[in-house]
C-alpha positions as CSV (number, residue, x, y, z in Angstrom):
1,X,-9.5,-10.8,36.1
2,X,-8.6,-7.9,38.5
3,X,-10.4,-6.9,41.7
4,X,-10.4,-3.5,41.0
5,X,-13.3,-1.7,40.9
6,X,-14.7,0.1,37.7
7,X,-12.9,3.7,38.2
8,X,-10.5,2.9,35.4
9,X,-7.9,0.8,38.0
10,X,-7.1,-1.0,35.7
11,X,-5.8,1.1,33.1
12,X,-7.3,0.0,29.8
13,X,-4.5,-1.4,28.0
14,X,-5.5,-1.5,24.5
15,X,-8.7,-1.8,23.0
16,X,-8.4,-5.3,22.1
17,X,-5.2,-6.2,24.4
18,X,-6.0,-8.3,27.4
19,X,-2.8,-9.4,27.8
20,X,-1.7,-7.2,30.8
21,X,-3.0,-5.5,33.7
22,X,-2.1,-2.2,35.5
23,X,-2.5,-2.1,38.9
24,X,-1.8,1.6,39.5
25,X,-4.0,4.8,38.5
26,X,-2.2,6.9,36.1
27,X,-1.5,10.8,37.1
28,X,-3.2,13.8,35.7
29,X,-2.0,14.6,32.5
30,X,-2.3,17.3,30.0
31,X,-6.4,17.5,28.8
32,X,-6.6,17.1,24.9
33,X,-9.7,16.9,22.9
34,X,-10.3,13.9,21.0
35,X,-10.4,15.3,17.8
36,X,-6.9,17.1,18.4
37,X,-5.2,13.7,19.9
38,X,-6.9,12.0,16.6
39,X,-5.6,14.3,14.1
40,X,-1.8,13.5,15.3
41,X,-2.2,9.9,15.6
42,X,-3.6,9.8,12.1
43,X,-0.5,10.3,10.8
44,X,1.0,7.0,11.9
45,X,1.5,4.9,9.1
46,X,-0.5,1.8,9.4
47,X,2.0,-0.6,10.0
48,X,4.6,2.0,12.0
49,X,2.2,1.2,15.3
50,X,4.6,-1.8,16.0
51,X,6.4,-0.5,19.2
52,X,2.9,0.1,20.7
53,X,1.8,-3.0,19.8
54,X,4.4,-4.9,21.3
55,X,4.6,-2.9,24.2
56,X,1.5,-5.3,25.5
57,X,3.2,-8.0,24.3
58,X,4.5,-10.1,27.4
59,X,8.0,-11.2,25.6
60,X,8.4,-7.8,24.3
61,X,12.0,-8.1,26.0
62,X,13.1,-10.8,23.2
63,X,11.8,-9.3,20.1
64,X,14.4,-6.6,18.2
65,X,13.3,-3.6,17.1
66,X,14.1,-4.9,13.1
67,X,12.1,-8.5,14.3
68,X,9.2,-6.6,15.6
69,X,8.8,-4.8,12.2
70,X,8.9,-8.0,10.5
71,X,6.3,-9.5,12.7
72,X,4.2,-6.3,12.5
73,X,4.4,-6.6,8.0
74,X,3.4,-10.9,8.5
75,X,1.1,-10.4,10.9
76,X,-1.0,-7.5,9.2
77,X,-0.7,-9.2,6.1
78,X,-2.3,-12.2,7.9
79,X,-5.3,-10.9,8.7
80,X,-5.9,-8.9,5.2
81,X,-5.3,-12.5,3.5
82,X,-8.4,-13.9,6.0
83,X,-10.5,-10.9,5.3
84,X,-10.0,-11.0,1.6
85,X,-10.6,-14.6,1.5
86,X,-14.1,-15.0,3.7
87,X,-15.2,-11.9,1.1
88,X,-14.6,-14.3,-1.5
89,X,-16.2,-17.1,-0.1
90,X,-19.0,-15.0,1.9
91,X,-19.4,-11.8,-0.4
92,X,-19.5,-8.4,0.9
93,X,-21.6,-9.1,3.7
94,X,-22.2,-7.1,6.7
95,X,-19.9,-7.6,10.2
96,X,-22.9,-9.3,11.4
97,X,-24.0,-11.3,8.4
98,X,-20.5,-12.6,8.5
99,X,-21.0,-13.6,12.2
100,X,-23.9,-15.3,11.4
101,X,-22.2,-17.0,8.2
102,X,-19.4,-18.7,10.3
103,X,-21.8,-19.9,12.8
104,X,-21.0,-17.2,15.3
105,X,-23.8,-16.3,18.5
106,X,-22.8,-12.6,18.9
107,X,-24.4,-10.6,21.6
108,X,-24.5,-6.5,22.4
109,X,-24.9,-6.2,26.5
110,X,-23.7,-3.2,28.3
111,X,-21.5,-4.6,30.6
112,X,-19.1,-8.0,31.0
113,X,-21.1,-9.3,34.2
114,X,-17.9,-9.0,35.9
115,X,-18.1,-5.1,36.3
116,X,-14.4,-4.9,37.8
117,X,-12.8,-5.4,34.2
118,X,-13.1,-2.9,31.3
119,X,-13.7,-5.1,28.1
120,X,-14.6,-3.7,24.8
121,X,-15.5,-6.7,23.2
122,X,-14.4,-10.7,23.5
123,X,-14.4,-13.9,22.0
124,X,-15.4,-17.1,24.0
125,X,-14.5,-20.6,22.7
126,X,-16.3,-22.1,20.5
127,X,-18.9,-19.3,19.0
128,X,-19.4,-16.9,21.1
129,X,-18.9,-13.6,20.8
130,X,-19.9,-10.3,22.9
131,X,-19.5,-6.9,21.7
132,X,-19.6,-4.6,25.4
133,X,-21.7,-1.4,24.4
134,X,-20.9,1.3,27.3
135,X,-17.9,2.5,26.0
136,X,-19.5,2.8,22.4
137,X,-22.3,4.8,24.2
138,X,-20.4,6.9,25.9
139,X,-19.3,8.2,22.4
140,X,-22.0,8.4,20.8
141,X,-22.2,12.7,20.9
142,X,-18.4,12.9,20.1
143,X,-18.8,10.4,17.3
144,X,-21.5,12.4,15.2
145,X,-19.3,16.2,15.5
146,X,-18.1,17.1,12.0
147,X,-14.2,17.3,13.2
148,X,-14.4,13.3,14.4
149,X,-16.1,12.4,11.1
150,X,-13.2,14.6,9.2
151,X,-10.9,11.7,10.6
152,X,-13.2,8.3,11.0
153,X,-16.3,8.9,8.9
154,X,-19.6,7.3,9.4
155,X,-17.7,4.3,11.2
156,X,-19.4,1.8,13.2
157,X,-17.5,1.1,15.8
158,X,-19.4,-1.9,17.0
159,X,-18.8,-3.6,13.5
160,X,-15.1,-2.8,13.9
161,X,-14.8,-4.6,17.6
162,X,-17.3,-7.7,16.0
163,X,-14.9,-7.9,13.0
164,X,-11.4,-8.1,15.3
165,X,-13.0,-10.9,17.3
166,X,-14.7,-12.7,14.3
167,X,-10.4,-13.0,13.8
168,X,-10.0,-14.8,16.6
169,X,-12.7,-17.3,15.6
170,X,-11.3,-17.6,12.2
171,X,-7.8,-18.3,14.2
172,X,-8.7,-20.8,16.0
173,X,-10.4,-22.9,13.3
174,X,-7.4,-22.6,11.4
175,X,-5.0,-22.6,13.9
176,X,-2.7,-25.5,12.0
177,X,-2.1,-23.4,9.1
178,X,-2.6,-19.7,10.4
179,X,0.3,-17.4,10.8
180,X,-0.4,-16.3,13.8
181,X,-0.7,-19.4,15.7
182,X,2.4,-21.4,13.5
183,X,4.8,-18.2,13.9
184,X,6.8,-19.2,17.1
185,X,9.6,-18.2,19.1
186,X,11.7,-19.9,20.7
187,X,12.4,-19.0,24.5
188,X,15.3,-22.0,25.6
189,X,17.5,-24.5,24.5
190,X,19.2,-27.3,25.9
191,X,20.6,-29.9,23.5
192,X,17.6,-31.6,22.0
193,X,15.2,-29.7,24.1
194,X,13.5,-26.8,23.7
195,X,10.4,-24.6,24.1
196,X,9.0,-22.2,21.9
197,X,5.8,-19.7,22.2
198,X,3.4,-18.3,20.6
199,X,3.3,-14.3,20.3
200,X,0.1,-12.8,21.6
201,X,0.9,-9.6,19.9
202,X,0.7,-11.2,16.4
203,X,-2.8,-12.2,16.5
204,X,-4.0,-8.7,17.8
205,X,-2.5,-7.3,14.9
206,X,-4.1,-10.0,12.7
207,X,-7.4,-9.4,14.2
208,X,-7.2,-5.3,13.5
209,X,-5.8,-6.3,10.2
210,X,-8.5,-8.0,9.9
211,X,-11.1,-5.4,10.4
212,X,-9.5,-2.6,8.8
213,X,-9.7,-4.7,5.4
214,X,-13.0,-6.2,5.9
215,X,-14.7,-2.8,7.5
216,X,-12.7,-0.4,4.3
217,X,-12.0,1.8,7.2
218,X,-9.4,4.4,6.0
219,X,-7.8,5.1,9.7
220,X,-5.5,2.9,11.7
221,X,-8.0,0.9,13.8
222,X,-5.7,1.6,16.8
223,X,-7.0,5.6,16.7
224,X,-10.0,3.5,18.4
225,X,-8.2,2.8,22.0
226,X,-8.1,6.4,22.6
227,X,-12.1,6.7,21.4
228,X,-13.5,4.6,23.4
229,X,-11.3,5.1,26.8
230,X,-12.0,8.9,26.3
231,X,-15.7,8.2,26.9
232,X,-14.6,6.9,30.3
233,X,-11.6,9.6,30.8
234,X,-10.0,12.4,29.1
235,X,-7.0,12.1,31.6
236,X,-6.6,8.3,30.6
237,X,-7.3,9.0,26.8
238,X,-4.8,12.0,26.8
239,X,-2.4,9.2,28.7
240,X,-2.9,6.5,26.2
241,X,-2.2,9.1,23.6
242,X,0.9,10.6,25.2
243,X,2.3,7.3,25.3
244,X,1.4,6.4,22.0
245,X,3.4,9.1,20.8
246,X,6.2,8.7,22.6
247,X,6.4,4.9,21.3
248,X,6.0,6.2,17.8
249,X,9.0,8.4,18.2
250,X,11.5,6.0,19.9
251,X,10.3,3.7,17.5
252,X,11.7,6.3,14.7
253,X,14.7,6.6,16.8
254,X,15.4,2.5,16.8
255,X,15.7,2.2,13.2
């Protein structure tokens, strides 16, 4: 946890991504509105969001751009598999009926208690889960305007952060068979010894995976990191989206 305080130091990182902090306060950057921003980063191809993904991804620096596109295709169609299967064992039930159905306590509170750490939502071992409503909130007015609903529709955005970290759940009851926790790479070598690691990266993609099947959203679920911090800051949002762009495009350029 950081000791900043709550003035967006640090920089969200991703929606669901936990994995790294900033510890600086981004500069001022062109103001978009959300719907324009939206609009361009609807045309990403679902599974063309790779070099952001990874760019959280703390061994980023050992994963090739044609390896991180393989990743990206297993992972993603990890957590469709999961989603297809509880809908076959569960039915089409709501995000929160499926909570309840795989024995999950889930919670809506404004605020993680620590108040120095932007969270979204979260997943605590065993069965917990909390879904942080602020952000949501803060949303609410551009949420309902006929250009936002043009790109997202009627989509509840609480649902989508519930379903990512029912993923999570899933993964760790299954986390013997699971791709994302038997996928491994391997980080040294010496003779008979060696270490590998897990990749964080491939279980965030799981988890939106995950909640894009589940939900029947038709929008990458990543459009929602620039929602959600744009309730908190249209510098940061129009930040997050400039370097989502720019990702995008050297992404084109490594292939």
């Amino acid at each position: 946890m950081s000791d900043q305080p709550m003035d967006l130091r640090p920089l969200f990182d991703g929606i669901f991504g936990k994995q790294r902090t900033v510890l600086y306060k981004r500069p001022d950057f062109e103001r978009r509105n959300l719907d324009d921003m939206l609009k361009e980063l609807a045309k990403i191809p679902l599974l063309q969001w790779d070099r952001y993904v990874f760019s959280r991804e703390p061994l980023d620096g050992r994963i090739s751009a044609s390896q991180r596109q393989v990743y990206m295709q297993k992972a993603w169609d990890c957590g469709v598999e999961w989603a297809d299967k509880s809908k076959i064992k569960y039915g089409n039930l709501s995000a929160e009926k499926l909570a309840n159905a795989l024995g999950m306590k889930v919670e809506y509170v404004s605020m993680p208690e620590n108040t120095d750490r932007v969270l979204f939502a979260e997943f605590r071992e065993p069965n917990h889960i909390r879904v942080y409503m602020d952000a949501i909130n803060r949303v609410k007015d551009f949420l309902d305007s006929d250009s936002i609903k043009d790109i997202i529709g009627d989509t509840n955005i609480a649902d989508i952060l519930l379903l990512h970290e029912l993923f999570h759940s899933i993964e760790e009851k299954h986390k013997k068979e699971i791709y994302t926790k038997i996928e491994k790479i391997r980080l040294w070598s010496i003779g008979f010894f060696h270490y590998d690691s897990c990749i964080v990266a491939l279980s965030e993609i799981a988890a939106m995976a995950f909640a894009y099947r589940y939900s029947g959203i038709k929008f990458s679920p990543y459009l929602i990191d620039v929602i959600l911090v744009y309730g908190y800051s249209q510098n940061e949002a129009s930040g997050l989206y400039e370097e989502m762009i720019e990702l995008f495009n050297r992404r084109l350029e490594e292939i």
